[in-house]
ZADO-1210 file (C-alpha; in nm, 4 decimals, padded with zeros to 6 digits):
<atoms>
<atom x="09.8511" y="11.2059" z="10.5854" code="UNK" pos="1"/>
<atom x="10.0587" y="11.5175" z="10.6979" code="UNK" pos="2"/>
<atom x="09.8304" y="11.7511" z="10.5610" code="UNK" pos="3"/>
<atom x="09.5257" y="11.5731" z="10.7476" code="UNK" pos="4"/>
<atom x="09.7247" y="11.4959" z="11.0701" code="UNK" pos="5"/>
<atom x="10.0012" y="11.7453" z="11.0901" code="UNK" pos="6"/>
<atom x="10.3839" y="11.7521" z="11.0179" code="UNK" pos="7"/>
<atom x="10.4950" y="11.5261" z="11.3027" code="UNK" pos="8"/>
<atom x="10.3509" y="11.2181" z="11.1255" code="UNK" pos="9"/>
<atom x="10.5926" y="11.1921" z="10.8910" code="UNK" pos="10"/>
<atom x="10.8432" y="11.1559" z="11.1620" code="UNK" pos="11"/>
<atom x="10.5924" y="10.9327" z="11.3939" code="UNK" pos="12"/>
<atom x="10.5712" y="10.6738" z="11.0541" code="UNK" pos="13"/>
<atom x="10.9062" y="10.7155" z="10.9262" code="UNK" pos="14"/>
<atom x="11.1318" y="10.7521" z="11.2300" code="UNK" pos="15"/>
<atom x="10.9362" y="10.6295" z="11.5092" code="UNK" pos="16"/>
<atom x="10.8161" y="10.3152" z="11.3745" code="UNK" pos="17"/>
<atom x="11.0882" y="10.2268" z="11.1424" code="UNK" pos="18"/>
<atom x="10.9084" y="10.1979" z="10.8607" code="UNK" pos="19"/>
<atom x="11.0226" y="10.0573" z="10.5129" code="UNK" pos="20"/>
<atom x="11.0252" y="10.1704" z="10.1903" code="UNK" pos="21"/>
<atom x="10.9737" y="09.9565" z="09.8706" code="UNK" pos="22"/>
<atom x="10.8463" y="10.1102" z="09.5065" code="UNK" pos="23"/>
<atom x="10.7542" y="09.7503" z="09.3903" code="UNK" pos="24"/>
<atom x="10.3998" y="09.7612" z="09.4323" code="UNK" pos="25"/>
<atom x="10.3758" y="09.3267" z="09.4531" code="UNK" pos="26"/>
<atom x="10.7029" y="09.3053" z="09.7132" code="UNK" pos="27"/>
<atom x="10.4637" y="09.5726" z="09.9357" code="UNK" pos="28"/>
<atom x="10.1474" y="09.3470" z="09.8210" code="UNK" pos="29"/>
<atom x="10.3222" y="09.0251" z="09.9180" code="UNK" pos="30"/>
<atom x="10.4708" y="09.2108" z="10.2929" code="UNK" pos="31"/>
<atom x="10.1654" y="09.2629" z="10.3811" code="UNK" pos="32"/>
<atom x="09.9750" y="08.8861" z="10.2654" code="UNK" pos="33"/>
<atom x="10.2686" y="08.6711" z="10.4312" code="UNK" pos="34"/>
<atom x="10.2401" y="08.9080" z="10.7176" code="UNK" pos="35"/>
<atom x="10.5679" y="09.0722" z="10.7013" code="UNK" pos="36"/>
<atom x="10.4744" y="09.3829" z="10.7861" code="UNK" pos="37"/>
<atom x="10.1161" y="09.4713" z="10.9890" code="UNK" pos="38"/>
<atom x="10.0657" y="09.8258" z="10.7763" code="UNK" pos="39"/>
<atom x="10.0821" y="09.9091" z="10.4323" code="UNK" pos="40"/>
<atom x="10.0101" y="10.2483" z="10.3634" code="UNK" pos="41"/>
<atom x="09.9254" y="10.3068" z="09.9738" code="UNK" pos="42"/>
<atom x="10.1496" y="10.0241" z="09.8525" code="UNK" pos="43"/>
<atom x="09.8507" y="09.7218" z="09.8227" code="UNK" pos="44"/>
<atom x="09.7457" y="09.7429" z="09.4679" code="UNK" pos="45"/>
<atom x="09.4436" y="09.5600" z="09.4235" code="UNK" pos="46"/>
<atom x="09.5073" y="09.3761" z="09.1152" code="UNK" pos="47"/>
<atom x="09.7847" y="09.2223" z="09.2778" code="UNK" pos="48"/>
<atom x="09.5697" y="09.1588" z="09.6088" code="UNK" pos="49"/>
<atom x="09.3359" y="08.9675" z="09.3480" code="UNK" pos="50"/>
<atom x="09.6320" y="08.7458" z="09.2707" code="UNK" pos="51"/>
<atom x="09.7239" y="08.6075" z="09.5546" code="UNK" pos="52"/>
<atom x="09.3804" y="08.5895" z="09.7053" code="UNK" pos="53"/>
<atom x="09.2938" y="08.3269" z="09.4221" code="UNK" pos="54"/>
<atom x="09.5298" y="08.1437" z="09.5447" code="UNK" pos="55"/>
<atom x="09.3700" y="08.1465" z="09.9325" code="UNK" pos="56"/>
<atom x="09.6176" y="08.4075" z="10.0800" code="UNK" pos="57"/>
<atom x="09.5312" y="08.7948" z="10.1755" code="UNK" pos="58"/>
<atom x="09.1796" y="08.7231" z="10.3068" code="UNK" pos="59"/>
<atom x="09.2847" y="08.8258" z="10.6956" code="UNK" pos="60"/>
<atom x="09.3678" y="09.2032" z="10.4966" code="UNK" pos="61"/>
<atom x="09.1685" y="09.4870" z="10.5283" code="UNK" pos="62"/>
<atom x="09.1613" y="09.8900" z="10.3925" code="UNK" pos="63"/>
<atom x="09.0907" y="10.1076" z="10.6916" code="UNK" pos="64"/>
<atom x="09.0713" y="10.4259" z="10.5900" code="UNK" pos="65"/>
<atom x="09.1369" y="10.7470" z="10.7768" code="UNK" pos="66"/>
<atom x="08.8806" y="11.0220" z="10.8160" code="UNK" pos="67"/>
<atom x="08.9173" y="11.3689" z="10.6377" code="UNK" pos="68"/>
<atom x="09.2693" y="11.1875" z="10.4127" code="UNK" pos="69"/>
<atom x="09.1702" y="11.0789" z="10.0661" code="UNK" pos="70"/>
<atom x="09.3011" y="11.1261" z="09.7937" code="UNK" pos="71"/>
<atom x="09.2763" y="11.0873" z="09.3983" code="UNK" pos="72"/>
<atom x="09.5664" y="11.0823" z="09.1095" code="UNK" pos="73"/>
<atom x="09.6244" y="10.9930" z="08.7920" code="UNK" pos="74"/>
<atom x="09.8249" y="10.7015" z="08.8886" code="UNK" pos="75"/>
<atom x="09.9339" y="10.4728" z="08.5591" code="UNK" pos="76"/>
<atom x="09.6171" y="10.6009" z="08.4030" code="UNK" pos="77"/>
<atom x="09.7778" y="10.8320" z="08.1526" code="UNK" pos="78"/>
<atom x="09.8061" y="10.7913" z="07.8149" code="UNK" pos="79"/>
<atom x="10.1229" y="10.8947" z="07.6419" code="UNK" pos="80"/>
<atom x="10.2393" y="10.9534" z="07.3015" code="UNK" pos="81"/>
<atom x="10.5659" y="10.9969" z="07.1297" code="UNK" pos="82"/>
<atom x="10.6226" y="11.3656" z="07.0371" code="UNK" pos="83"/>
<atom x="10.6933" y="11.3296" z="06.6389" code="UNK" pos="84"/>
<atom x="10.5649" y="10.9965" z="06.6224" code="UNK" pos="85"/>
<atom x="10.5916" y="10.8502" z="06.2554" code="UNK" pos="86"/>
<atom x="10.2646" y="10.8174" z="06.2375" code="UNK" pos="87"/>
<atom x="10.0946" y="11.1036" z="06.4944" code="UNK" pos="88"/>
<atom x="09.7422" y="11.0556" z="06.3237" code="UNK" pos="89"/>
<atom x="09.7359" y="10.6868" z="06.4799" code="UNK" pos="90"/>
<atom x="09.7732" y="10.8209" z="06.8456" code="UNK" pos="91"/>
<atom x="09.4799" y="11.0370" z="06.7563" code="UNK" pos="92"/>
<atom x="09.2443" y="10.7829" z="06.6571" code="UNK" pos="93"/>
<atom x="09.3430" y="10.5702" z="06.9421" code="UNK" pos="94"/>
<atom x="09.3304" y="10.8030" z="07.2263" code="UNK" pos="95"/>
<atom x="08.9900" y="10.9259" z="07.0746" code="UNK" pos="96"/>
<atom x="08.8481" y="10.5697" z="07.0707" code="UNK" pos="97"/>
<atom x="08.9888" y="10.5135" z="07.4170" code="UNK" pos="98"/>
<atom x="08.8049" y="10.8064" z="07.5175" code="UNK" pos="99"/>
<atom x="08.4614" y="10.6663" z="07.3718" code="UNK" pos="100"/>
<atom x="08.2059" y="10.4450" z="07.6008" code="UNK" pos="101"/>
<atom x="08.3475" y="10.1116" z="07.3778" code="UNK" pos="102"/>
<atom x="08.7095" y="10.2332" z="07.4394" code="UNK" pos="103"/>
<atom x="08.6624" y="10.3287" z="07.8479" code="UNK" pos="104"/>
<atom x="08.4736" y="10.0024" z="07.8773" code="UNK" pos="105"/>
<atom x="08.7167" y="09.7580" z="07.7958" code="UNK" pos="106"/>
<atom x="08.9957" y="09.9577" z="07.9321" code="UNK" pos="107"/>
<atom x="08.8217" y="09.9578" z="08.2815" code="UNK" pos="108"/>
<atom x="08.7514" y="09.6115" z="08.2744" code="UNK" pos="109"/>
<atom x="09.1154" y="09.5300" z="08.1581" code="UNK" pos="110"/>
<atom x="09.2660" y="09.7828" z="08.4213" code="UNK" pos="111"/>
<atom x="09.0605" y="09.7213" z="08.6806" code="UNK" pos="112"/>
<atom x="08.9386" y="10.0759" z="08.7279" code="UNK" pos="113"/>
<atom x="08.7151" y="10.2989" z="08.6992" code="UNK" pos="114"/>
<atom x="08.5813" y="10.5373" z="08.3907" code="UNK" pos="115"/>
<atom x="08.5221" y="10.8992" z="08.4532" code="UNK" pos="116"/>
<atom x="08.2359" y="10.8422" z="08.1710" code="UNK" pos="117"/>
<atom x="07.9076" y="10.8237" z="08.3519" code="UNK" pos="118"/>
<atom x="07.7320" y="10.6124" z="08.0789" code="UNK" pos="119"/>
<atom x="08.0624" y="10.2604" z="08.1611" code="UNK" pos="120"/>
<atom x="07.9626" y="10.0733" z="08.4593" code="UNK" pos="121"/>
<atom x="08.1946" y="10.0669" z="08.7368" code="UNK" pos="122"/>
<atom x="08.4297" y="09.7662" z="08.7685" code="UNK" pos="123"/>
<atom x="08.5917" y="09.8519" z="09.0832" code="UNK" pos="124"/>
<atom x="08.2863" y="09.9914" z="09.3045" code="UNK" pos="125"/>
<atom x="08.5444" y="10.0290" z="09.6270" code="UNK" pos="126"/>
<atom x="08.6764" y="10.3221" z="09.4422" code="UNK" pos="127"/>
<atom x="08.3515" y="10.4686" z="09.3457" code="UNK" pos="128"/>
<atom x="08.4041" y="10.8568" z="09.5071" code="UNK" pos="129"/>
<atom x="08.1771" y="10.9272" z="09.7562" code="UNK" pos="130"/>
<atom x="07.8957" y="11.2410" z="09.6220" code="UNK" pos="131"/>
<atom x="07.9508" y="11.5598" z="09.8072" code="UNK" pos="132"/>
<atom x="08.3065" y="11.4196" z="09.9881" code="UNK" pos="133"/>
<atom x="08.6128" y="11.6214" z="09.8880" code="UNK" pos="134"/>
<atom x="08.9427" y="11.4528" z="09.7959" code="UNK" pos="135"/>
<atom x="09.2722" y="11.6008" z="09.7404" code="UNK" pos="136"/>
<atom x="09.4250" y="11.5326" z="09.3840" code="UNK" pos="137"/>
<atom x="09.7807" y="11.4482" z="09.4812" code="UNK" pos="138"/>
<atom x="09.9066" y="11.5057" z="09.1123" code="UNK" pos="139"/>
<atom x="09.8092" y="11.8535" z="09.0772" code="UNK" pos="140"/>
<atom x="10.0276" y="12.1503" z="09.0020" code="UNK" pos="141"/>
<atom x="09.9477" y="12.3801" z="09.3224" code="UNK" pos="142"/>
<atom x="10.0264" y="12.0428" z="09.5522" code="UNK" pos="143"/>
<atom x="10.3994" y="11.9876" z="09.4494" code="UNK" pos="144"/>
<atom x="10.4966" y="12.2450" z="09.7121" code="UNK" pos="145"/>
<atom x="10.3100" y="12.0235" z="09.9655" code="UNK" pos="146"/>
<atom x="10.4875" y="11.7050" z="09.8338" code="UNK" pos="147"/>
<atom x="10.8230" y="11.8504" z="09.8336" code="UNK" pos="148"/>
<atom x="10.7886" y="11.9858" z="10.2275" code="UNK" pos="149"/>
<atom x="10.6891" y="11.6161" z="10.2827" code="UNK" pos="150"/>
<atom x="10.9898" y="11.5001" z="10.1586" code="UNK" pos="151"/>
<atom x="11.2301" y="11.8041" z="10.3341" code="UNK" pos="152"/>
<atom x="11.0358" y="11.6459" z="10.6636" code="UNK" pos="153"/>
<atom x="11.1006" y="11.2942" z="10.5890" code="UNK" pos="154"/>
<atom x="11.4400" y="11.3409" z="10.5260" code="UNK" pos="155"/>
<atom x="11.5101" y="11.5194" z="10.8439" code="UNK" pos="156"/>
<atom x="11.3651" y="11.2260" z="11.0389" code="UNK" pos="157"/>
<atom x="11.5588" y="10.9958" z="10.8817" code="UNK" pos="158"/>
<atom x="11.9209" y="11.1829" z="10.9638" code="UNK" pos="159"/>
</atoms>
């Protein structure tokens, strides 16, 4: 948001409208469906959204989204292997199924995302990107300096 609306809306959210900060993706989830809190910004995780909707709460939410500020990361979508692993040939053969159209298949459908693999049908079309639209990638090297002024900024409006 800073880098699409400028440095004073870290202080605007943060400061100015008191906002609150969880890292429990289902307490944010669950502020937002009992109506805790009117605005969630990237804390609804859909999964979780799916959860309580089944059982008939959530359906008054909505994602607005902001024009010119998206975003894409690797989020939990990583896979990670033990360095000197006692048996490094497995992780091999599983990270180059997972990689396969069987392996991305059932891992999207499981984790409720989307493959990169053109030929695995999306299973969460609200995250298809957009042709043509240009996104920052919030986990990349040359944006840490970004992140970290973000932080200096949001610390200052919080003293």
């Amino acid at each position: 948001m800073r880098l699409g609306l400028g440095d004073d809306i870290v202080k605007r959210v943060w400061k100015d409208q008191e906002a609150v900060l969880s890292r429990d993706l289902r307490q944010m989830t669950e502020f937002m469906v009992r109506g805790s809190y009117p605005i969630c910004i990237g804390g609804v995780q859909r999964i979780i959204l799916d959860e309580f909707m089944s059982h008939g709460l959530g359906k008054n939410l909505a994602w607005v989204g902001i024009d010119h500020i998206d975003d894409v990361g690797g989020g939990s979508n990583i896979v990670w292997a033990f360095d000197r692993a006692p048996h490094p040939n497995a992780a091999k053969l599983f990270a180059n199924w997972l990689l396969t159209k069987e392996g991305q298949t059932i891992w999207s459908k499981h984790a409720f995302t989307n493959s990169r693999r053109l030929d695995v049908p999306p299973t969460a079309p609200h995250m298809m990107p957009t042709p043509g639209k240009k996104y920052l990638q919030n986990d990349a090297w040359d944006f840490v300096p970004e992140l970290a002024k973000t932080q200096e900024l949001a610390k200052a409006a919080l003293n």
